[in-house]
C-alpha positions in Angstrom: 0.0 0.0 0.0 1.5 3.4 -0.9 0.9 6.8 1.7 -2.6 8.1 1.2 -2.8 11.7 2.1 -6.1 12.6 3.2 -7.7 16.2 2.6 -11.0 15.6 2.6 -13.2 17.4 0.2 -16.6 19.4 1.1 -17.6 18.8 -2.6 -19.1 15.1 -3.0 -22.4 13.4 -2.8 -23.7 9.6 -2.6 -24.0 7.7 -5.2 -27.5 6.9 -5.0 -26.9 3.4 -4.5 -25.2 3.3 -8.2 -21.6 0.6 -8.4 -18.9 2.0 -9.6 -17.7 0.4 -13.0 -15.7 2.9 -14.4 -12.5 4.6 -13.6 -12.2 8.6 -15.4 -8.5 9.8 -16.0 -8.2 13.4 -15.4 -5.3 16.4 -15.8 -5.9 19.4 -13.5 -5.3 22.2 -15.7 -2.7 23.4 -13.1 0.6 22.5 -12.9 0.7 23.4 -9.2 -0.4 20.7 -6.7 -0.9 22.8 -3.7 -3.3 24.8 -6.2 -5.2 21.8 -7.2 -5.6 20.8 -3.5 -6.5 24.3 -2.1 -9.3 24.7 -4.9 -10.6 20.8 -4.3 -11.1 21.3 -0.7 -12.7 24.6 -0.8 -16.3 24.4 -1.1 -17.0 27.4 -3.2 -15.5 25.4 -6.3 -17.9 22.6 -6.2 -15.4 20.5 -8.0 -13.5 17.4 -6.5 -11.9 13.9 -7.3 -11.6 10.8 -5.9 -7.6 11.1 -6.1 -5.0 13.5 -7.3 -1.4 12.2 -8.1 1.1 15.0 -7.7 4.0 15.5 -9.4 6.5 13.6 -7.2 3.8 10.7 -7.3 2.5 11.3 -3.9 -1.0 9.9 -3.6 -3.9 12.7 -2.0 -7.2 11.4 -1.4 -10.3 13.7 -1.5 -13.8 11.4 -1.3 -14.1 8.3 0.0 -14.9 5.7 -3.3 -18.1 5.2 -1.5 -19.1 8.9 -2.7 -19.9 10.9 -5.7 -16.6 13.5 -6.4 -17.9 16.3 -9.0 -15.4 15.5 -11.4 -16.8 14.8 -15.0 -19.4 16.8 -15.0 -22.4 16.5 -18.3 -20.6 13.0 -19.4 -21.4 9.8 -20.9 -19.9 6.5 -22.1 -21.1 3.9 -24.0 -24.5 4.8 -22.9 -23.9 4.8 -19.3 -24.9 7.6 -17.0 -27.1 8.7 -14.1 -29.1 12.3 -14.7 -26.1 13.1 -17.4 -23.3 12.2 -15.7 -20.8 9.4 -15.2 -19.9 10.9 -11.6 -22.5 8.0 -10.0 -20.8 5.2 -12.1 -16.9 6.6 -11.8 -13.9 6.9 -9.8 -12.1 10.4 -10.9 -8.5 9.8 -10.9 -6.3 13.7 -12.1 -3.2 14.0 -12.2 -1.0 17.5 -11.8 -0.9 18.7 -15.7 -2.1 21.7 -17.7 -0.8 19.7 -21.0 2.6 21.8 -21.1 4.8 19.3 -20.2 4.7 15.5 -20.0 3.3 13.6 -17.4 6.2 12.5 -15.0 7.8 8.9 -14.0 6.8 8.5 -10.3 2.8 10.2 -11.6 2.7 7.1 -13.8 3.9 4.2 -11.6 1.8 5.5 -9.0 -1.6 6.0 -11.4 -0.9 2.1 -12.6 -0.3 0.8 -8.8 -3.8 2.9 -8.2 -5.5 2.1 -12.2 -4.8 -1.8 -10.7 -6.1 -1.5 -7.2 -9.6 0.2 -8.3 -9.9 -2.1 -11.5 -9.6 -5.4 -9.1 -11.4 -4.0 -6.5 -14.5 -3.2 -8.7 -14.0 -5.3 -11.6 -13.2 -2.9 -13.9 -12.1 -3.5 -17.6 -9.1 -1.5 -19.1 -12.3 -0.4 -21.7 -14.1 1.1 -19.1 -10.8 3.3 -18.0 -11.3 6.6 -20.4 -9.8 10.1 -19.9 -12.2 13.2 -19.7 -12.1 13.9 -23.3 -13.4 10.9 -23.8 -16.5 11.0 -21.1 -17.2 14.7 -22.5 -16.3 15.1 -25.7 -15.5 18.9 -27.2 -16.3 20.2 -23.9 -12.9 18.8 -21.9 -9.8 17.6 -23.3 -8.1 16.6 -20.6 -5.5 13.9 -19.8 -4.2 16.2 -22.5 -2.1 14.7 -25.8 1.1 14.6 -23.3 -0.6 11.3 -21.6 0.9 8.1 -22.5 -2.4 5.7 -22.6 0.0 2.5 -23.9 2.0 2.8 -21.1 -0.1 3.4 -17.9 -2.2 0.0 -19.5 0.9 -1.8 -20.0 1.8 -1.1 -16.7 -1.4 -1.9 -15.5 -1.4 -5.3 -17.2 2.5 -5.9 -15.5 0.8 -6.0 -12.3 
């Protein structure tokens, strides 16, 4: 088990009784994690994830996985969402990144230690493991064209 920072999140909901059976990949849009965590746990954003991996890899937790984070937003995939969102259905995974640079070493061995963890735990295919742009399409783009999708599976699949 890797160090889970807590920082709790005011910004989550239940899930309405809804499984979780997908995981959503996100970049932050900030290459700053203390920015990303200061705007996560303040309520006036209404925005949070499940997870953020920093930079250095360090692992922050911000809503339990038995909660809703407000992450996606209007999303869909393959059919699949509850009142126009995948938030009921997903986990919301970001990683530090406004797209600028690429995603570092430590951010992608800890994402596949975590991508393996959630997919076991809720029987999650690598299918059902998109990034943002692909859960809302010409609204978000992020993990950005700097994430490296063959190798986070890969590394996934080494586990």
């Amino acid at each position: 088990m890797r160090a889970l920072n807590e920082r709790p999140s005011p910004n989550y909901s239940g899930r309405g009784g809804n499984a979780v059976s997908m995981v959503v990949v996100h970049g932050t849009g900030s290459m700053s994690d203390h920015g990303t965590i200061s705007w996560v746990t303040n309520s006036a954003s209404r925005v949070s994830y499940h997870y953020l991996i920093a930079l250095d890899g360090a692992l922050y937790r911000f809503v339990d996985e038995s909660q809703k984070a407000w992450h996606a937003g209007k999303s869909t995939w393959n059919g699949r969402e509850i009142a126009g969102s995948v938030n009921p259905i997903s986990v919301g995974v970001a990683l530090t990144s406004d797209g600028s640079a690429p995603y570092t070493s430590e951010q992608y061995d800890t994402l596949a230690w975590l991508l393996s963890d959630i997919m076991t735990r809720h029987r999650i295919p690598p299918a059902d493991v998109r990034g943002h742009n692909e859960v809302a399409p010409g609204r978000k783009v992020d993990p950005y064209d700097a994430f490296d999708w063959a190798r986070v599976l890969g590394m996934v699949g080494d586990r």
